[in-house]
C-alpha positions as CSV (number, residue, x, y, z in Angstrom):
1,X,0.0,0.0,0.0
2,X,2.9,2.5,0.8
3,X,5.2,2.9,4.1
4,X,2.9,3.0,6.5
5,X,4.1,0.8,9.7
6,X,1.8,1.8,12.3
7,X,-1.7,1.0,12.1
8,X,-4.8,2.1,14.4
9,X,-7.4,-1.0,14.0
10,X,-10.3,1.4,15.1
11,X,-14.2,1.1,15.4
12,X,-17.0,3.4,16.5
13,X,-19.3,0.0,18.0
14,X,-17.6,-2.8,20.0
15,X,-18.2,-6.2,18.6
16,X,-17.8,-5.9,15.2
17,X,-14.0,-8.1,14.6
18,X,-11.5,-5.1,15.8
19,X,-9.2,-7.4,17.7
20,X,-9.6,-10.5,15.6
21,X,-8.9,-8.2,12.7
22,X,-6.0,-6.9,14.5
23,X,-4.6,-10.3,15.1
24,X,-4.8,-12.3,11.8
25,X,-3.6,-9.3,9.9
26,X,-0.6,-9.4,12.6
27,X,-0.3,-13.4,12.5
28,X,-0.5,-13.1,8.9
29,X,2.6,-10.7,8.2
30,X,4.4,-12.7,10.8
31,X,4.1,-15.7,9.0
32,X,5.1,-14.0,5.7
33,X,8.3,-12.8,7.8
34,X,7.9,-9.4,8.4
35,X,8.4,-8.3,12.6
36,X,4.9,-7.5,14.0
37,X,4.3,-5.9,17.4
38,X,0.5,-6.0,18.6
39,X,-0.5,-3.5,21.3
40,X,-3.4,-3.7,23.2
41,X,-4.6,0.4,23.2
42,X,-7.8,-0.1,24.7
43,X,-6.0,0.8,28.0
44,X,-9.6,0.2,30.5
45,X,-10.8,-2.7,28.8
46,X,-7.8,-5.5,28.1
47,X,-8.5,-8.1,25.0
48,X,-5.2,-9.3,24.0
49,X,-4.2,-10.3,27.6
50,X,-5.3,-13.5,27.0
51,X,-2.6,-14.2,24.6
52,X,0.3,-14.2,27.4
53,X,-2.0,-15.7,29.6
54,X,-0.5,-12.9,32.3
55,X,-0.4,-13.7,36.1
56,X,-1.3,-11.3,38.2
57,X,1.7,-9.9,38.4
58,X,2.8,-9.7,35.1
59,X,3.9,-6.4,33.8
60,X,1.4,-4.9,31.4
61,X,1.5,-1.9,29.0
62,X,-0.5,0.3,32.2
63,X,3.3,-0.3,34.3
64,X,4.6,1.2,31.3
65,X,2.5,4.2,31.1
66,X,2.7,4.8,34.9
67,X,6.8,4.7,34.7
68,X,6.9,1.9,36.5
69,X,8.4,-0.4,33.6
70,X,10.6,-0.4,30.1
71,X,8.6,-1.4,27.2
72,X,10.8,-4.1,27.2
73,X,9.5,-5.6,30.1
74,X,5.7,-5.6,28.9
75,X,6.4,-7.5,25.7
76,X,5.7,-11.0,25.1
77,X,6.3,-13.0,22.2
78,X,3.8,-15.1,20.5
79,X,5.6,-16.8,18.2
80,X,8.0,-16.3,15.6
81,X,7.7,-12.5,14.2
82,X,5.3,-11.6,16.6
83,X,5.2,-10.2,20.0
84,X,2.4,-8.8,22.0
85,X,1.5,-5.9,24.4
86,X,-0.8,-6.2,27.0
87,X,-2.7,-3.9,29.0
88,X,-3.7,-4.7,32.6
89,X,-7.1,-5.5,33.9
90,X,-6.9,-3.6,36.8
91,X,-8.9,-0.7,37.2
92,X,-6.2,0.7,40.1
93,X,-3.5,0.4,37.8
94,X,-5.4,1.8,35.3
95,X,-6.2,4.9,36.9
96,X,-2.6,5.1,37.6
97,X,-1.5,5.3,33.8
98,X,-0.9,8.7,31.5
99,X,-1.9,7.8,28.3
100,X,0.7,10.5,26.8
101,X,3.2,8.1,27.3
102,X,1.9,5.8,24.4
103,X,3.4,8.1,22.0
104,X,6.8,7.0,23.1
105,X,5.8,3.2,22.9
106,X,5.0,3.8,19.8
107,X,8.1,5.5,19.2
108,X,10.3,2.9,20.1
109,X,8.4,-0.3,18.7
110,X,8.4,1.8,15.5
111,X,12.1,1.2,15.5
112,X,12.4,-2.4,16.3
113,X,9.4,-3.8,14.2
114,X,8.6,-3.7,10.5
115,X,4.7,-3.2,11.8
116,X,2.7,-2.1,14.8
117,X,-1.0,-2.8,15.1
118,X,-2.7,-0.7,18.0
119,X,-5.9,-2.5,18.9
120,X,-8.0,0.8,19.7
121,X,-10.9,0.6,22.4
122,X,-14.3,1.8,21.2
123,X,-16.1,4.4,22.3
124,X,-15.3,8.3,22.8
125,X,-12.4,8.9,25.2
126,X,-8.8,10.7,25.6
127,X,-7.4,7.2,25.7
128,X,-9.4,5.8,22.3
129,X,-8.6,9.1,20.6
130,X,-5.0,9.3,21.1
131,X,-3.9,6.1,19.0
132,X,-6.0,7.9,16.2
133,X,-3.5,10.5,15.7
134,X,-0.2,8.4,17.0
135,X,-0.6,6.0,14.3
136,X,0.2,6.3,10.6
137,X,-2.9,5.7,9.5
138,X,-6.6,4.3,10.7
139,X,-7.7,0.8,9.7
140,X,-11.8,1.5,10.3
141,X,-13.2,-1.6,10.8
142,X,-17.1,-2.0,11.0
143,X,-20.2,-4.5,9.9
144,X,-22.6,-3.4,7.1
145,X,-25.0,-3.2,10.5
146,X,-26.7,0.4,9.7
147,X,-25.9,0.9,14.4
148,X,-22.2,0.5,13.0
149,X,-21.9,2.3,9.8
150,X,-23.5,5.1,12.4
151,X,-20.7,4.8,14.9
152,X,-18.1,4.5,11.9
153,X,-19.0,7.9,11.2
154,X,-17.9,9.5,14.7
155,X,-14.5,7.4,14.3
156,X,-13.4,9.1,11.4
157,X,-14.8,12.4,12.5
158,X,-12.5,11.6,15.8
159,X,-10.0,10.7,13.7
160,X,-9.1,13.8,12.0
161,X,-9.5,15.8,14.9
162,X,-6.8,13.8,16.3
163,X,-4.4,14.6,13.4
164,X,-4.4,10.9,11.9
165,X,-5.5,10.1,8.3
166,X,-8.2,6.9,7.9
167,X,-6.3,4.2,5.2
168,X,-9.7,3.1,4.4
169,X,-12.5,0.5,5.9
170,X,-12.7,-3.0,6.2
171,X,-16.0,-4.6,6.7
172,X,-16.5,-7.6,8.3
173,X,-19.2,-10.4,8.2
174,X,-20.1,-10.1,5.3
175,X,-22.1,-12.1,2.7
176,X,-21.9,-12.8,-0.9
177,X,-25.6,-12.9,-1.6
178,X,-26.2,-9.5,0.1
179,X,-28.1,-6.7,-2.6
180,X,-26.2,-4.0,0.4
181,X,-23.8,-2.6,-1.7
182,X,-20.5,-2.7,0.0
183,X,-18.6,-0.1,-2.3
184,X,-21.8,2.2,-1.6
185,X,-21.5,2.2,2.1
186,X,-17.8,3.4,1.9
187,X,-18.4,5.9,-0.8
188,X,-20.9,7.3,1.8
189,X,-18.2,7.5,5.1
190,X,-16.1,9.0,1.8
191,X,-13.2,6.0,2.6
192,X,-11.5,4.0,0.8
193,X,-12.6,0.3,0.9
194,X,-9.5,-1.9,1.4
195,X,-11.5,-5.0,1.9
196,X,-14.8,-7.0,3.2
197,X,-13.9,-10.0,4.8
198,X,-17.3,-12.8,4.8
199,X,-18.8,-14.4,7.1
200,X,-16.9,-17.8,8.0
201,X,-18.2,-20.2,10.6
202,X,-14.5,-21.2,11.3
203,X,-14.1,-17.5,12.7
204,X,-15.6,-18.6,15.8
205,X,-14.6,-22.0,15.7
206,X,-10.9,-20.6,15.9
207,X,-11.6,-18.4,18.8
208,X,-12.1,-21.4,20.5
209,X,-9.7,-23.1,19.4
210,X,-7.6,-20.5,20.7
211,X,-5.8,-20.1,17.2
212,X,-5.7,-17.1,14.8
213,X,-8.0,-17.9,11.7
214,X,-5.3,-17.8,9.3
215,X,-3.3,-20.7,11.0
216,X,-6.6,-22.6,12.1
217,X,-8.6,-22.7,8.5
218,X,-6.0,-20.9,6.5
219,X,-7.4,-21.6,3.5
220,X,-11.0,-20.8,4.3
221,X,-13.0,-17.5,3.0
222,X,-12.2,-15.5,5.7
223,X,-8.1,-16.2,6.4
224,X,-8.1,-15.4,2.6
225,X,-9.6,-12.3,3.1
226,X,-7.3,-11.4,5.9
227,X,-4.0,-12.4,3.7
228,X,-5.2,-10.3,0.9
229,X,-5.4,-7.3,3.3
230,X,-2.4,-8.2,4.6
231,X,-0.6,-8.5,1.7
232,X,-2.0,-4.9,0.3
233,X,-1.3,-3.4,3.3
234,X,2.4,-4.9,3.1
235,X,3.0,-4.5,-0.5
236,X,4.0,-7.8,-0.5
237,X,2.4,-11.5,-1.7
238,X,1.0,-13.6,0.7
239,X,0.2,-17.0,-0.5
240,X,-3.6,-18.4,-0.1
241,X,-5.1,-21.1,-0.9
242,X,-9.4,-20.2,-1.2
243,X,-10.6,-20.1,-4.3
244,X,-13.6,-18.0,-3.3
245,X,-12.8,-14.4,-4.2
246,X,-12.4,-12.5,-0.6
247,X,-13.9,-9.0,-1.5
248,X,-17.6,-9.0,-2.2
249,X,-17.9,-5.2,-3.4
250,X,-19.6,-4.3,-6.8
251,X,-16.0,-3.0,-7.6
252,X,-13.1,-5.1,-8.0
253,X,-12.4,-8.4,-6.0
254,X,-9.1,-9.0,-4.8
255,X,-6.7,-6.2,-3.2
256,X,-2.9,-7.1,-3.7
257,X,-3.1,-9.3,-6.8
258,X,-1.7,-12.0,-4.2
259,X,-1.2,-14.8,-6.4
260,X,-3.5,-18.2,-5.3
261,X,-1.0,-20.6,-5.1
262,X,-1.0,-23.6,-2.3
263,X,-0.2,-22.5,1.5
264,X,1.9,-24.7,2.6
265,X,0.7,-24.2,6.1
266,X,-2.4,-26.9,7.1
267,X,-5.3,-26.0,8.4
268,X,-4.4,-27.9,12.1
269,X,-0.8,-26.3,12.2
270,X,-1.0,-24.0,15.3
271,X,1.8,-21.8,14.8
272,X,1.1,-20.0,18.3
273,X,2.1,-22.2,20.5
274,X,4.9,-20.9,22.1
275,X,5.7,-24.2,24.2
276,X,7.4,-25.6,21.3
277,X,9.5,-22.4,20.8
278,X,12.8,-21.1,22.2
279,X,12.0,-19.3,25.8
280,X,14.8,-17.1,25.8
281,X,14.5,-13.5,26.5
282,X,16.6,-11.9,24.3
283,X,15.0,-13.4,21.0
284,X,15.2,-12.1,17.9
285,X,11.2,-11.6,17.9
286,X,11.9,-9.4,21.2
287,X,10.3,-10.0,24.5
288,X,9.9,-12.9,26.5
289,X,8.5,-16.3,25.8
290,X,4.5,-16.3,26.0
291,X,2.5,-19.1,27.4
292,X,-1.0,-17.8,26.1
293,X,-3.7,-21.0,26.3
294,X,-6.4,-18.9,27.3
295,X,-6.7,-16.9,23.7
296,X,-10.3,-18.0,23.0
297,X,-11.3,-16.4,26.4
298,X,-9.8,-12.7,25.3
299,X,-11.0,-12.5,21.8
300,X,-14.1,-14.0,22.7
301,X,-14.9,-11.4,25.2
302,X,-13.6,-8.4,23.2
303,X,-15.6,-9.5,20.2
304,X,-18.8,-10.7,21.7
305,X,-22.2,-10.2,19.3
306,X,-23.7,-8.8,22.8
């Protein structure tokens, strides 16, 4: 797409696939070999502690923001490529942070990843805004759901008064026998649309599971959809295996021109977990070794229908 490296996965409603977004677009660079860092932004409601699995005292992004921690100490690596950021769940330590200091996170993962995904809290707030205008650009991610498209609105308008520039909108859940026109929605939030990505049973399935969607069912509508997106985002080709074209719009299909040759990943290979991994601390993916088996319970939660 260009250089951006820092990416705001924003959305007006809760719900609607922010952090699962967030973290197949992450797990799918990864596995293509580019350095990802995922940070969890939404600094009062945690969703990607589950991935580290974090004991109570583990060291979380609000020690950072409170001075009472290095960066360093509050990343935990997933797996090869990919680390993760945690916030806390503790509303004392919360209340304790200064959110200011995420522009210096930001900073300094800038300089040791190729590409940092801040999974942005929903809702208005000093602490949802600020990513907006820290980030090199806004992924908006929303459902065709006219209560969403709604709330879409306010996140770009929150957006540019933050000083950030929206890369474009992803829509999620979507469904090929739809008459809503998907180009039409994001000619009326006047946004780009970088990609719809349909609605896949195995989403859900690999929430449970515990395993991002494009190492669980890699090959299924959605993963594609995701590795497309990737790949545009990247400017680089990510291979899929689907068949089934990943963008429904009236316009053209495919972002990327990824080409669809076989993945030679399988749709059982869990790539996440860490136990089978080095547990050093000073590996090349940065921070220390994560042992994350409660994922399902952390996406689940952050992307829940209710």
């Amino acid at each position: 797409m260009s250089h951006e490296t820092v990416y705001a996965i924003a959305s007006g409603k809760g719900g609607v696939g922010k952090t699962t977004t967030t973290v197949n677009l992450g797990t799918a660079l990864a596995e293509a070999g580019e350095r990802v860092a995922i940070v969890d932004a939404d600094l009062g409601m945690a969703n990607l502690a589950g991935f580290v699995s974090l004991s109570p005292d583990s060291t979380t992004l609000h020690d950072v923001l409170s001075g009472g921690a290095s960066i360093d100490d509050a990343t935990y690596r997933i797996t090869e490529n990919i680390v993760a950021v945690p916030s806390g769940t503790s509303l004392d330590e919360y209340a304790d942070t200064s959110p200011e200091g995420l522009s210096d996170v930001v900073a300094e993962l800038r300089e040791e990843f190729d590409y940092v995904f801040l999974d942005v809290g929903a809702g208005v707030s000093h602490e949802t805004v600020l990513p907006l205008g820290l980030a090199d650009a806004v992924l908006l991610v929303s459902t065709p759901e006219p209560a969403a498209i709604h709330d879409s609105k306010k996140t770009l308008e929150l957006t540019e008064r933050a000083g950030g520039e929206v890369a474009g909108l992803v829509l999620t859940r979507t469904r090929p026998e739809s008459d809503v026109s998907y180009d039409e929605i994001a000619a009326r939030l006047e946004t780009p649309l970088l990609g719809t990505i349909p609605e896949d049973p195995s989403a859900r399935e690999s929430v449970y599971a515990g395993t991002p969607l494009v190492v669980y069912r890699p090959d299924g509508p959605a993963a594609t959809a995701y590795k497309r997106l990737a790949a545009d985002l990247a400017g680089i080709e990510i291979p899929t295996t689907a068949t089934e074209p990943s963008v429904e719009s009236d316009g053209d299909q495919s972002p990327g021109g990824i080409d669809q040759s076989d993945d030679d990943i399988g749709p059982d290979t869990d790539t996440v977990d860490s136990s089978a991994s080095s547990t050093t601390d000073d590996d090349e993916s940065g921070g220390r070794e994560a042992a994350h088996d409660d994922v399902s319970s952390a996406i689940t939660e952050a992307e829940s229908d209710t």
